[in-house]
C-alpha positions as CSV (number, residue, x, y, z in Angstrom):
1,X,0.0,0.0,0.0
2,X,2.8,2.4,1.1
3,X,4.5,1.4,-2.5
4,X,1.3,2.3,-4.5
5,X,1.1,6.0,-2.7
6,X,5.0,6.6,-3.7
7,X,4.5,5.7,-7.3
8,X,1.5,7.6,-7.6
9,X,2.5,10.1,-6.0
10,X,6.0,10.2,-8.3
11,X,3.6,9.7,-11.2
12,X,1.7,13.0,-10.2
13,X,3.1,15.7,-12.7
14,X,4.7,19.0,-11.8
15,X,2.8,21.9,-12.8
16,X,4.9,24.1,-15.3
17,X,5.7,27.8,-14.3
18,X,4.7,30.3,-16.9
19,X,7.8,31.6,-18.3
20,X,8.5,35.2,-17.9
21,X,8.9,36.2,-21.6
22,X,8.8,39.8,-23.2
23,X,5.7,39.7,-24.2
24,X,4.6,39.4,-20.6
25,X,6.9,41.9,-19.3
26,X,5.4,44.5,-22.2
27,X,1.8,43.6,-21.2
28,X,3.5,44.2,-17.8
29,X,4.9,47.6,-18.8
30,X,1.8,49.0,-20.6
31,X,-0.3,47.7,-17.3
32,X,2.0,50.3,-15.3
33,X,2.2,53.2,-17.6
34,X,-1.7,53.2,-18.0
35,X,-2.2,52.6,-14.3
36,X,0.1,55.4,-13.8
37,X,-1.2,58.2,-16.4
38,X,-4.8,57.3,-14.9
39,X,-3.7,58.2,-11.2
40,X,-0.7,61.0,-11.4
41,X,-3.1,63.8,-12.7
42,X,-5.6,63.0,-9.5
43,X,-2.7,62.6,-7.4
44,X,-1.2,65.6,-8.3
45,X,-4.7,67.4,-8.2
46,X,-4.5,66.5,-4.8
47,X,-0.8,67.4,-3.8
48,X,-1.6,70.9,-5.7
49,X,-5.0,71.2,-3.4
50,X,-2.7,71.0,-0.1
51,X,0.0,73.2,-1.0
52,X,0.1,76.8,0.2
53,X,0.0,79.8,-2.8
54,X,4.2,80.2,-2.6
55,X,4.9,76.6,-2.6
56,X,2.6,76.4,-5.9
57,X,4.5,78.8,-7.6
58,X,7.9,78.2,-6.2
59,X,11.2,77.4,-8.5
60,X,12.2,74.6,-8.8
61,X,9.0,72.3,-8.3
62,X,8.7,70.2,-5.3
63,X,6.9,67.2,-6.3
64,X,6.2,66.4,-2.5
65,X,4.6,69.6,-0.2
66,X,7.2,71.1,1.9
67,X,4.3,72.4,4.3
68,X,0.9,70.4,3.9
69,X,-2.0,73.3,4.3
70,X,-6.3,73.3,4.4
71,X,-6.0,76.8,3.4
72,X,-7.2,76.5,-0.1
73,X,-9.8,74.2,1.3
74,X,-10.8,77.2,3.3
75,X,-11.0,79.5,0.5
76,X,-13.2,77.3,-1.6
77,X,-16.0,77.3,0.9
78,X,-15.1,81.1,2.0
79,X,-13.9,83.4,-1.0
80,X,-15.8,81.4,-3.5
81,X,-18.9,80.2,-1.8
82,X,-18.5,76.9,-3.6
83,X,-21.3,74.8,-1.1
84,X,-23.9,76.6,-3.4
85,X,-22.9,74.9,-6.1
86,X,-22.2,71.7,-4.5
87,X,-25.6,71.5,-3.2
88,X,-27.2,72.3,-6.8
89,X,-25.1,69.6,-8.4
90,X,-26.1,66.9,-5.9
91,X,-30.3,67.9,-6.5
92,X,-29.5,67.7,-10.3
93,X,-27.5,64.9,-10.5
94,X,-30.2,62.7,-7.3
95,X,-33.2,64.2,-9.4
96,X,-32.1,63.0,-12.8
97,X,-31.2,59.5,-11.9
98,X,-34.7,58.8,-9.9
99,X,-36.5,60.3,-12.6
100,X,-34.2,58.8,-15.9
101,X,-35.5,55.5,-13.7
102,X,-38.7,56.1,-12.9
103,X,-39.4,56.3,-16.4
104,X,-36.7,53.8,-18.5
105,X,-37.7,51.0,-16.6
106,X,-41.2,50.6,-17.7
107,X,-40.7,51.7,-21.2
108,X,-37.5,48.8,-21.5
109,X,-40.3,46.8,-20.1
110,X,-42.7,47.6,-22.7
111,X,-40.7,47.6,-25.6
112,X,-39.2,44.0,-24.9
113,X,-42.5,42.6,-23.3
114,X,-45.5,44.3,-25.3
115,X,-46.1,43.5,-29.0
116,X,-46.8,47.5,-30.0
117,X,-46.8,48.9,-33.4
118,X,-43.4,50.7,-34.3
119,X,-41.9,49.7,-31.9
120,X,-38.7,48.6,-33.8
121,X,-39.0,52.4,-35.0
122,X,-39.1,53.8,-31.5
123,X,-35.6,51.5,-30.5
124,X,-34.1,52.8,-34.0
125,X,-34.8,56.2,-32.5
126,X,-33.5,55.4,-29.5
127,X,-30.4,54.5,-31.2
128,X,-30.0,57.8,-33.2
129,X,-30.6,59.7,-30.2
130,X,-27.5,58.3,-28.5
131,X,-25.5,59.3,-31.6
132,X,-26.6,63.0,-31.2
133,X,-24.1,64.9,-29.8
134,X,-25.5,67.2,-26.8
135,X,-24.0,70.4,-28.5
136,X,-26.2,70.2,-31.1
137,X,-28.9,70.2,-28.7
138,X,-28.1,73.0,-26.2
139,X,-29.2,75.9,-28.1
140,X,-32.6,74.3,-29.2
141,X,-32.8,73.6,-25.6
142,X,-32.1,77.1,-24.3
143,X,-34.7,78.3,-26.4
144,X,-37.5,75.7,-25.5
145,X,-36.8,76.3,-21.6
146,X,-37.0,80.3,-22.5
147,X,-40.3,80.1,-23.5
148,X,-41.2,78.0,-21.0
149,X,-39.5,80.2,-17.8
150,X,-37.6,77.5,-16.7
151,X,-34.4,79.1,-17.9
152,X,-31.8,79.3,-15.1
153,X,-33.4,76.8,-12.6
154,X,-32.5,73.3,-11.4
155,X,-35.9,72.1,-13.2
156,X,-34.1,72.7,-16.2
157,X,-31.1,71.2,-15.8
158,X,-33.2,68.1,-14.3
159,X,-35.7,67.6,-17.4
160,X,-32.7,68.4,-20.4
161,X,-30.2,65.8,-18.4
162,X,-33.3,63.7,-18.2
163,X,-33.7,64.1,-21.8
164,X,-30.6,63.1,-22.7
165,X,-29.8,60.0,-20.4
166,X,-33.1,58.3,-21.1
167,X,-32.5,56.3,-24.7
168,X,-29.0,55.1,-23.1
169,X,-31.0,53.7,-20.0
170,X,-33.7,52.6,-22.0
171,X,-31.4,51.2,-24.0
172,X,-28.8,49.5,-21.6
173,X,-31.9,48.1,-19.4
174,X,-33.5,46.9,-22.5
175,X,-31.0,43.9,-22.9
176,X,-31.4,42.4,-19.2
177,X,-35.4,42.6,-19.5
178,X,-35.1,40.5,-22.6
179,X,-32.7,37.9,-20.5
180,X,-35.2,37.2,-17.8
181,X,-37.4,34.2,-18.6
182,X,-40.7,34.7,-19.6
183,X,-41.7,31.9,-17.6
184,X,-41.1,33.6,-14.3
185,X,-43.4,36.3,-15.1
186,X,-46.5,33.7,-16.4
187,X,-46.0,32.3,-13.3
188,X,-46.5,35.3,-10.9
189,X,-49.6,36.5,-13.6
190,X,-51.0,32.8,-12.8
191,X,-50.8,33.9,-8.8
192,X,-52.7,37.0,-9.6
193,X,-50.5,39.5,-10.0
194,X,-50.7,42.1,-12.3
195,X,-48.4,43.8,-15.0
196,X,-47.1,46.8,-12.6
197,X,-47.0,44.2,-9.8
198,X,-45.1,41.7,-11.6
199,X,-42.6,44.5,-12.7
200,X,-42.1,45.7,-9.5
201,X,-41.5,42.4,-7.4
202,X,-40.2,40.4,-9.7
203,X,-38.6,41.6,-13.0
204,X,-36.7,44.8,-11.6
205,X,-35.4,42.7,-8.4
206,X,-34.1,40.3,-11.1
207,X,-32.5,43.1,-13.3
208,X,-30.7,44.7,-10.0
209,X,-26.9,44.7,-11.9
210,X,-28.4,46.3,-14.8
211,X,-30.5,48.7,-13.0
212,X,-27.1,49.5,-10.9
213,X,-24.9,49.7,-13.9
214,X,-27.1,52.4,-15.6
215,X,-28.1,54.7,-12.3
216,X,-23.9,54.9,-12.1
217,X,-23.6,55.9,-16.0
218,X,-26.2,58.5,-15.3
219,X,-25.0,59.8,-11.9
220,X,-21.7,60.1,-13.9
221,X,-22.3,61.8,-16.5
222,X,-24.9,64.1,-15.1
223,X,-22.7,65.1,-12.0
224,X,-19.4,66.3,-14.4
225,X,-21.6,67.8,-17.1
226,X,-20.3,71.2,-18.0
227,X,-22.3,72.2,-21.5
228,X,-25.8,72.2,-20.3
229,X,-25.5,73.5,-16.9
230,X,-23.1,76.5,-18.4
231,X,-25.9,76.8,-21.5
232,X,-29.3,76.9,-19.3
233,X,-27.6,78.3,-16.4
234,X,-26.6,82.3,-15.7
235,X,-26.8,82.6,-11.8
236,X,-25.5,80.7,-8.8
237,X,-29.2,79.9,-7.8
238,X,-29.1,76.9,-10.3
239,X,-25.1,76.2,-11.6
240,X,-23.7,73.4,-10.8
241,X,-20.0,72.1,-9.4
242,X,-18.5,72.4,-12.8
243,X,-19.6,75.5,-14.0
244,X,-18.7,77.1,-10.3
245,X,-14.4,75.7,-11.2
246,X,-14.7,78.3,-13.9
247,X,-15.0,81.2,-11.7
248,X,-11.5,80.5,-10.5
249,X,-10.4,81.8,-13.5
250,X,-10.3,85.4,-13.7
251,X,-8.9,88.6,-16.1
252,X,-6.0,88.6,-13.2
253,X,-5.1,84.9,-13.6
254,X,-6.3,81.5,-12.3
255,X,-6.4,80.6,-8.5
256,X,-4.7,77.1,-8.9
257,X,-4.9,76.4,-5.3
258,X,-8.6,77.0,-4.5
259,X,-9.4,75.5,-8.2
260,X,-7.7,72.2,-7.0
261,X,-9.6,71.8,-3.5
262,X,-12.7,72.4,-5.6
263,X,-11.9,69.7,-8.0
264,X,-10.7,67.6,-5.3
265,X,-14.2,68.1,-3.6
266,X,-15.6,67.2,-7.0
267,X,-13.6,64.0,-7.5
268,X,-14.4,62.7,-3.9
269,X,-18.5,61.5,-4.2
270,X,-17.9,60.5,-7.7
271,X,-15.1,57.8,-6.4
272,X,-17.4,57.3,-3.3
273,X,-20.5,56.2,-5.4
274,X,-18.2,54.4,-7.9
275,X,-16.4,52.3,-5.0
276,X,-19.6,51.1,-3.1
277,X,-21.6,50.2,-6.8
278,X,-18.0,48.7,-8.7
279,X,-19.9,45.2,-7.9
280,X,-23.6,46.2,-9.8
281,X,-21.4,48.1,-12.2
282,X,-19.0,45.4,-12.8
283,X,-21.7,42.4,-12.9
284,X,-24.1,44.7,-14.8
285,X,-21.6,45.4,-17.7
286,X,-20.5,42.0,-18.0
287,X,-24.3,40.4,-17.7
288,X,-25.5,42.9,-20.3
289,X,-23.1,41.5,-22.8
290,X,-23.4,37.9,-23.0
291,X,-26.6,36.6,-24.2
292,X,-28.0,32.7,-25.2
């Protein structure tokens, strides 16, 4: 018995370590430079953000602070009254993603569940809207929110992002209603439940990733717009974040200091909200794209 174990265990083969070669040391390489252009410019936003005003402009440049400082923290929130804005982006971008929701679930819903006439039109629209650039469209929209009074206001912001993060979410949540099996829903409708029931408790629990991955596109992109909230937007009563880093720049010259702490501030909830829905995210994206 004690001769069988040895042979088999000599007869067990050794498991071959992966040679180093260089094309692994260039994937390597390319890993680290891309890892490291990503991070150095929010690193550096940072290091700028704690520096004091001499140290900024001081000859040669010390990568590392000599003195670390809150003072251009202080001046954000003091000399630029920056909370304003911070507050305005954080209605805008919260409204827009409950409402972008609100109304992309039940029209995926209905265009992968109902048999409707043009409906293959009205995802071909869809489509095309996602390919129009939202340039084109602030002007059009400046001029439909002046005749309406909405022009600078939050509402406005709210109902143009709205406007143009809907066809993506419709579009992304489209492709995990058509995965759920039809079967799951006949079976609830058997039990008595009805359609707004059924989408409720049981297809939008089921489409959680995909739900997650679009609310984080649209937080996203609705919290760092620039174009539409500097378009539809002339007072500090409705502008967001991004359009209050533009009034660090000034006919006398640009306050790098303050501009960094504000971009600093602006950086932090968007990593926050990223970090605690990576996993929806992550197992959204990835669900979304494998079908069969």
């Amino acid at each position: 018995m004690t001769e069988a174990v040895i042979v088999g265990a000599r007869a067990k083969p050794k498991r071959r370590r992966r040679r180093f070669t260089a094309g692994i040391a260039g994937q390597y390489l390319a890993l680290v430079l891309t890892v490291a252009l990503t991070v150095f410019p929010l690193v550096w936003l940072f290091l700028t953000s704690i520096r004091s005003s001499a140290d900024i402009f001081s000859v040669p440049v010390h990568i590392i602070p000599e003195t670390a400082t809150l003072t251009q923290y202080v001046s954000v929130f003091a000399q630029y009254d920056t909370m304003g804005y911070v507050w305005n982006t954080v209605i805008v971008s919260v409204a827009t993603v409950v409402l972008v929701h609100l109304l992309a679930i039940p029209c995926a819903y209905a265009l992968s569940r109902f048999r409707m006439p043009g409906a293959m039109l009205i995802f071909g629209l869809l489509l095309i809207m996602r390919m129009i650039p939202v340039i084109a469209l602030a002007i059009p929209l400046f001029a439909v929110f002046a005749a309406m009074g909405l022009l600078d206001t939050v509402w406005a912001l709210i109902l143009s992002h709205t406007a143009a993060k809907l066809p993506v979410a419709i579009w992304l949540l489209l492709g995990f209603i058509q995965d759920v099996p039809k079967e799951i829903e006949e079976a609830a409708q058997s039990d008595g439940a009805g359609t707004v029931r059924t989408l409720v408790q049981i297809v939008a629990p089921l489409i959680a990733p995909g739900i997650g991955a679009s609310v984080v596109i649209t937080f996203l992109f609705t919290w760092n717009d620039l174009l539409l909230a500097l378009t539809l937007t002339s007072s500090k009563a409705a502008q967001t974040l991004p359009v209050g880093l533009t009034n660090f720049v000034s006919q006398f010259g640009i306050d790098w200091g303050a501009m960094s702490a504000a971009g600093v501030l602006m950086v932090i909830p968007t990593l926050v909200f990223v970090w605690f829905a990576q996993g929806l995210l992550v197992k959204g994206l990835t669900t979304g794209a494998v079908r069969g």
